[in-house]
C-alpha positions as CSV (number, residue, x, y, z in Angstrom):
1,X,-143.2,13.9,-22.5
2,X,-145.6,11.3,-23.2
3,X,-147.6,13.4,-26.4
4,X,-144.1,14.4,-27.6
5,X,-143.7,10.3,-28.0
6,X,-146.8,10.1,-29.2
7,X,-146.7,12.7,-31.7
8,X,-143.0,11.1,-33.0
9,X,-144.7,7.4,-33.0
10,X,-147.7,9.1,-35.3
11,X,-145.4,10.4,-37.5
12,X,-143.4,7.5,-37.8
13,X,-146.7,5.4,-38.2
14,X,-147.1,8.2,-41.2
15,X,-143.7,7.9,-43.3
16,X,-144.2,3.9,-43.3
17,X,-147.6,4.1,-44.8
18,X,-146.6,6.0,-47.0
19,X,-143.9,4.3,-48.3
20,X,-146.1,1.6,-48.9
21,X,-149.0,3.2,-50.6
22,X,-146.8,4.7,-53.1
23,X,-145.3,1.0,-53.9
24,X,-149.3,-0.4,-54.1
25,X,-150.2,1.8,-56.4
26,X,-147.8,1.3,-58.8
27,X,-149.3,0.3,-62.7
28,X,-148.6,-3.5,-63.5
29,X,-147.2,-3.0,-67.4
30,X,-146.5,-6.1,-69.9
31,X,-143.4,-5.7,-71.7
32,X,-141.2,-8.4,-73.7
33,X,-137.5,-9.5,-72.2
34,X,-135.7,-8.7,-75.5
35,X,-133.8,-5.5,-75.6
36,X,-135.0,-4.5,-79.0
37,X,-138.2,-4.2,-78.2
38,X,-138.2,-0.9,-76.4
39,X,-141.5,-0.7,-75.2
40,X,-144.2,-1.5,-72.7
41,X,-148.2,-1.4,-72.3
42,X,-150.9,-1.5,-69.7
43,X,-152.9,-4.0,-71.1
44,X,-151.8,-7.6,-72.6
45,X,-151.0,-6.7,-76.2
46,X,-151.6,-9.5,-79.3
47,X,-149.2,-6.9,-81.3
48,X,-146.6,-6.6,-78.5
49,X,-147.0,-10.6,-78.5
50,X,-146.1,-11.1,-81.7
51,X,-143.1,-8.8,-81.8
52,X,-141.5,-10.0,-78.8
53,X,-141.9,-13.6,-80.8
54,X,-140.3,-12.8,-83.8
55,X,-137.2,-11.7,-81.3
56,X,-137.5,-14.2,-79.6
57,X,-138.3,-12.6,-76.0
58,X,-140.5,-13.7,-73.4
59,X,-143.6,-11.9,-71.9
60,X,-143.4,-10.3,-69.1
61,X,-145.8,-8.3,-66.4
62,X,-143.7,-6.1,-63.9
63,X,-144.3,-2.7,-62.4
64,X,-144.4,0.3,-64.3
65,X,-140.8,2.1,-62.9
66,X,-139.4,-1.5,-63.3
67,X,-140.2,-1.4,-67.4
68,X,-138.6,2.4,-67.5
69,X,-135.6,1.5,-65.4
70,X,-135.1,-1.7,-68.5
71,X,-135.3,1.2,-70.8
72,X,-138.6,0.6,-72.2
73,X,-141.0,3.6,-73.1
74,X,-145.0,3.6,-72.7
75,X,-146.3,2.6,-76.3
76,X,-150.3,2.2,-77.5
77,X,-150.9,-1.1,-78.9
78,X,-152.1,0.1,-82.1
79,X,-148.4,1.5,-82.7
80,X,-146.4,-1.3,-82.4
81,X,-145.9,-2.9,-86.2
C-alpha cells in the first residue's frame, strides 16, 4: 500500500514539473500593440520600432504563444519595411 502511494505521489510530483518546464521555456518575443502590425521577433528590432511608431503602437516583450494568440506571425527583422 505504501509504494502504490508512493508511486501516485511520484507521478504527481512528475505532471507538475512538467507543466512548469514547458511554461519556462517559453521564447520571450517583442511585438508592437497595434493590430496592423502583424508580426513579432526574438530580438529587439530598430525596424519593428519604427513601424510600430508610425502606427502609433507601443513595444512590447511577451511570450512567444502570447504574440500568436494576438495574431502576430514570426517575421526576420530585415523583412519588415
Amino acid at each position: 500500500m505504501i509504494y502504490l502511494r508512493n508511486i501516485v505521489v511520484i507521478a504527481f510530483m512528475l505532471v507538475l514539473s512538467s507543466f512548469k518546464m514547458s511554461s519556462e521555456f517559453q521564447r520571450i518575443v517583442y511585438t508592437c500593440t497595434n493590430s496592423e502590425v502583424k508580426c513579432y521577433v526574438l530580438k529587439n528590432c530598430d525596424n519593428l520600432i519604427q513601424k510600430c511608431n508610425v502606427y502609433r503602437g507601443k513595444m512590447y516583450k511577451m511570450k512567444e504563444q502570447d504574440a500568436k494568440n494576438l495574431g502576430k506571425v514570426l517575421c526576420d527583422c530585415g523583412d519588415i519595411k
